[in-house]
N, C-alpha and C positions, 0 to 999 in steps of 0.2 A: 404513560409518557416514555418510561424506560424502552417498552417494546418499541414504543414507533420509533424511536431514539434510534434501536438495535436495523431495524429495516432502511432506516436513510444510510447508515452506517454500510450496510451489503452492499446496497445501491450506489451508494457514493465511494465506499472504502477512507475516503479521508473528507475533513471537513476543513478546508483550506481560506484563511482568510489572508486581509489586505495588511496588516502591517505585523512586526514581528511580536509587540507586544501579545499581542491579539492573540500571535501562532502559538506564544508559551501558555497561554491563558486554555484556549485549547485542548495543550498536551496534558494541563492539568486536566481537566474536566474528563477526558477518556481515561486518564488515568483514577481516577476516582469511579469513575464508571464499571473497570478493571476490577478494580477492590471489592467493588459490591459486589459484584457480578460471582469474584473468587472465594469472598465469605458462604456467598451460597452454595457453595459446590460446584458451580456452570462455571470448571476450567478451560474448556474449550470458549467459551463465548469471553471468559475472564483472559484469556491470549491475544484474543484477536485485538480486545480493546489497547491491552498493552504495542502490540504491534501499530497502533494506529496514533497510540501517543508517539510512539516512535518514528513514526510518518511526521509528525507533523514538531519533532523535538529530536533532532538525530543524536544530539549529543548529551544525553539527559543520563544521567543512571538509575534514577530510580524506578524508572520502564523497564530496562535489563537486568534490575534485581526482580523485579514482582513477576517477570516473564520468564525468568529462570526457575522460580519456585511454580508456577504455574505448567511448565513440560516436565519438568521434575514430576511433579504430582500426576501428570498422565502416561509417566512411564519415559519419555522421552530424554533420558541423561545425556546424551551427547552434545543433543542442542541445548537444553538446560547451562551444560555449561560453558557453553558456547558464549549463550547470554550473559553468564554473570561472569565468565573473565573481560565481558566488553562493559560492566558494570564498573568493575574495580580501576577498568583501565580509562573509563571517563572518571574517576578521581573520587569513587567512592570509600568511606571510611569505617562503611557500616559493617560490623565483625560479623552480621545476618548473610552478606555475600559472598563473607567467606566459608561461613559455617557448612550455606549452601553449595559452595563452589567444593570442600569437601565431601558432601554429601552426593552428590554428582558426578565427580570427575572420575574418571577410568582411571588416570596413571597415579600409580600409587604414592608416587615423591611429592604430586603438586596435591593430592587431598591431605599430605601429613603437613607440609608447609600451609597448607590453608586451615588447618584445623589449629596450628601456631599460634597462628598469625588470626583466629576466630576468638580463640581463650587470650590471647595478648589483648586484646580488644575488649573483651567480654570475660572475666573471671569465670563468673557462675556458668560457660559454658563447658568447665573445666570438671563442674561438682560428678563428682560418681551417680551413677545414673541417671546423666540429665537427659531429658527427654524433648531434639528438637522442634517436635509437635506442639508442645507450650507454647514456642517460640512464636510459631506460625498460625495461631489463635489468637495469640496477643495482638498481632499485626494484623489479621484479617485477612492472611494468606492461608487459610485453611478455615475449613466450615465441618464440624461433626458429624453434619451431612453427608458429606462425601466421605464412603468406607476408604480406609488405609490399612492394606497389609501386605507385609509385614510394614510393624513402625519402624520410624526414619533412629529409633534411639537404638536400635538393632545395629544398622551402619554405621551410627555417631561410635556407636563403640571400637566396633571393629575398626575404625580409623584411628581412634586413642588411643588403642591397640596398639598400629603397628601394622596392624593387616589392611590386605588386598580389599576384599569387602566379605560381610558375612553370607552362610552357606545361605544359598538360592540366589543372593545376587541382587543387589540394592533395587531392581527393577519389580523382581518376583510380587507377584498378585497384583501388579498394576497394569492399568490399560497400554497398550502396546504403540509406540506411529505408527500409524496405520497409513501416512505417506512412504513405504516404502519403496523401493525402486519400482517392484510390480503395479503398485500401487500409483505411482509418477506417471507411468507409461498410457496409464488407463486415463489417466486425467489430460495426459497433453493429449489425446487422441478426440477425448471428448472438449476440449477447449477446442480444438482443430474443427471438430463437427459445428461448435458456436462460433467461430471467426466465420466458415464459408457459408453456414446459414445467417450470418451478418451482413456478409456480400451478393449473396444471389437476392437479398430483400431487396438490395440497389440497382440490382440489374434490371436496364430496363424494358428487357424482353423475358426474364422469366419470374423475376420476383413479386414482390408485392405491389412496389414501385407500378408496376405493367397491370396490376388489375384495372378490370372495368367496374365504373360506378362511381359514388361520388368520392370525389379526393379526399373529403376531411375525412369519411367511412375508412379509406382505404391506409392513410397515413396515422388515423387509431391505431389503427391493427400495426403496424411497423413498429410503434411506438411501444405497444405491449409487449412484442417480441425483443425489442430491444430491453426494457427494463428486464424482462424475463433471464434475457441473457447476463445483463448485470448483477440480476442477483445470483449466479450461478455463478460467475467469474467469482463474486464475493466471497461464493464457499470455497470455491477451491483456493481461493486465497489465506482464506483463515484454516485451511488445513495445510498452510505450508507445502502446496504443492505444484507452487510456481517453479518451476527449477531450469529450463531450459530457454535460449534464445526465442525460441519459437514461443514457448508458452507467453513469457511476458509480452513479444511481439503479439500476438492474438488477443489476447487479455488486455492492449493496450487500444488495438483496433475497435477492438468492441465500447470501451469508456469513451473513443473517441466521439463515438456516433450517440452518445449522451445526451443529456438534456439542461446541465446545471453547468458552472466552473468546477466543481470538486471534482467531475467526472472527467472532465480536459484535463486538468492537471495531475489527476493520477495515472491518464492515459501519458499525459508527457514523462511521468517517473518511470512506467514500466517501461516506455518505449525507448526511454533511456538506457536502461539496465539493457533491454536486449541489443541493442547495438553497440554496447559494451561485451555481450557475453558473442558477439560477432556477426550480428544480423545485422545487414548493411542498410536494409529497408528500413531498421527502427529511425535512423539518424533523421529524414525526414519526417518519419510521423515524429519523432521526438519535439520536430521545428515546428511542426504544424498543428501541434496538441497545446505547445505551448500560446502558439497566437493568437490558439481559438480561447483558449481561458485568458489570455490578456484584451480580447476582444468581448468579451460574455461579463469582463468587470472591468470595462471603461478606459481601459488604456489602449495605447498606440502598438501593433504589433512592430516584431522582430523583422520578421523572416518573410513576408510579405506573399505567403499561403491562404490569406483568408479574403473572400472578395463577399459582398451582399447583393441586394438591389437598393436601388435607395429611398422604394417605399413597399410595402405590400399588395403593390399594384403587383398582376403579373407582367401588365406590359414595362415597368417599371427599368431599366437599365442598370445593369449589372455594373459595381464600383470597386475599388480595392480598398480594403480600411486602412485608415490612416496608419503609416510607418512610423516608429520610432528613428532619428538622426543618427543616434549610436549605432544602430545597426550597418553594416557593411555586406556588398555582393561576394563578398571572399568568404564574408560566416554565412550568407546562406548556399553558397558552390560549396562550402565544408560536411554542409548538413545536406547535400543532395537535395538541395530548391531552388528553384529558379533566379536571376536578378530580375532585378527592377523591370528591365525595359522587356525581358523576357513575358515576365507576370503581364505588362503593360499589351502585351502581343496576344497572350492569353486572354483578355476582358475582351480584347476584338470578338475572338473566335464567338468566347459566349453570347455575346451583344449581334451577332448574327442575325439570328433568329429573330431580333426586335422586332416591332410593327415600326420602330420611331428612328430617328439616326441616331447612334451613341457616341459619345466619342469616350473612348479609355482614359478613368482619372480616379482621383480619391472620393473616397465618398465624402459628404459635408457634415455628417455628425461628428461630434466635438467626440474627442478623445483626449482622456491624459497623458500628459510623457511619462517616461519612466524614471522612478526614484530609487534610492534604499532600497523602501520598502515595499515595492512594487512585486519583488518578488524572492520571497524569504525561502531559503532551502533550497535558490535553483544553483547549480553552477554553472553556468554558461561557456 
């Protein structure tokens, strides 16, 4: 169950639901997921979970405690404490984040003030030789399994000390990020080779789209290649190796072309971040990722990107799904997509080809308006 669990999780990256109770309910469960996962030793696959309660809980800490000792533990101290000062700073009290956020940190003034402020919290973290390996056994953030050396009470010291960190260096004998820059380059290149083997499938003179034979034979195959793709987006994701406008832009095309709502919606989050990080392109998939998952669980879209047929006839006429009122032609000219009467111009074009006369309008399946909790975590 865990496994198959693990595989929807690549494939989907988040498990996204309708209301916020639901979304906290969620971050538990991957968070707990996390736990197991990191008592076994499997810190890579115990990160990812963390990162994915954090998808779906942005402002939680105790996903940025248990993901801090989890890069810690594969060597990774920059991001580690990276994690756990966003721990402390969503309003955690736990002296483990700070223990850790000493154990971790580079600069020498904020490990002695977090080791302070770890023994202010926690006495016995104070006792002469205390070892914070205990610690992280107790908790389930550490598995016997998993070889550690040198131990974490090596550093604990040299921080009680006074000192910088002890000789070889808090890192020494652990696994290294292996997303380094070189290491980034290679992955946006090969995310690059999956975005435009994403698009030449839709092309409809060279890809798969254009073969001959029967349709359903043909649009298998498309499908496989697509989930193939998303499990690959997946890893490079849990190795933290999204880093650039493009990579998330591409990583967000490829979810686009999905098959669930969890898959649209993480395509609307990356596609977000890249047109933040200044890809002008993401602003509209961001509109149009989001309408398709508001479309795929029953509500009325935004941005008015997504059209159907209105049966699985093929001769069937092409419709726009129904809009939300909230929405305005100024937010989607914001988000580089069309207005109304635009999109309305656009169902002509497609409805061309009909055998039947169309006339451009909404489709007549029921759709909900949008509430609250329609949609938890977006900022629009």
């Amino acid at each position: 169950m865990r496994r198959t669990r693990r595989v929807l999780l690549a494939a989907g990256v988040i498990c996204c639901l309708g209301s916020g109770a639901a979304w906290a309910n969620e971050a538990q469960d991957l968070l707990q997921e996390g736990r197991s996962q990191h008592a076994q030793g499997r810190l890579t696959e115990a990160a990812f979970d963390y990162r994915m309660a954090l998808h779906s809980d942005l402002f939680a800490a105790e996903p940025h405690l248990d993901l801090g000792a989890a890069l810690y533990q594969l060597g990774r101290s920059t991001e580690a404490a990276d994690e756990l000062r966003q721990c402390i700073k969503a309003g955690s009290r736990d002296p483990l984040a700070q223990m850790m956020l000493a154990l971790a940190g580079s600069d020498p003034a904020e490990s002695r003030e977090a080791y302070r402020l770890a023994v202010q919290g926690e006495p016995a973290y104070g006792a002469q030789g205390f070892d914070p390996d205990e610690v992280l056994l107790k908790r389930s953030l550490l598995s016997k399994k998993a070889p550690r050396s040198p131990k974490d009470s090596l550093r604990w010291a040299a921080v009680a000390a006074g000192e910088t960190q002890p000789a070889g260096g808090p890192g020494a004998g652990f696994v290294p990020h292996y997303c380094d820059e070189a290491m980034a380059k290679l992955r946006s290149a090969e995310l690059k080779k999956l975005f435009n083997a994403d698009q030449t499938d839709r092309n409809p003179l060279e890809g798969r789209v254009a073969m001959t034979g029967n349709p359903l034979d043909v649009m298998k195959k498309v499908d496989q290649a697509d989930f193939d793709h998303r499990i690959r987006v997946g890893e490079i994701f849990a190795e933290g190796c999204l880093k650039t406008a493009e990579d998330y832009y591409d990583a967000a095309m490829i979810f686009q072309h999905g098959n669930a709502p969890d898959h649209f919606l993480q395509a609307h989050i990356w596609a977000a971040r890249a047109a933040q990080l200044g890809k002008e392109e993401g602003k509209w998939l961001g509109a149009a990722s989001l309408d398709r998952y508001l479309m795929n669980t029953g509500y009325k879209q935004l941005f008015a990107t997504q059209a159907q047929t209105e049966t699985n006839d093929p001769s069937s006429c092409w419709c726009l799904w129904p809009v939300d009122n909230s929405a305005t032609d100024r937010m989607r000219q914001d988000r580089n997509a069309k207005t109304l009467d635009q999109q309305m111009a656009w169902l002509k074009e497609l409805n061309k080809s009909k055998s039947q006369p169309c006339t451009p309008k909404f489709c007549t399946k029921p759709a909900k308006p949008l509430d609250k909790d329609s949609l938890p975590g977006i900022n629009l």
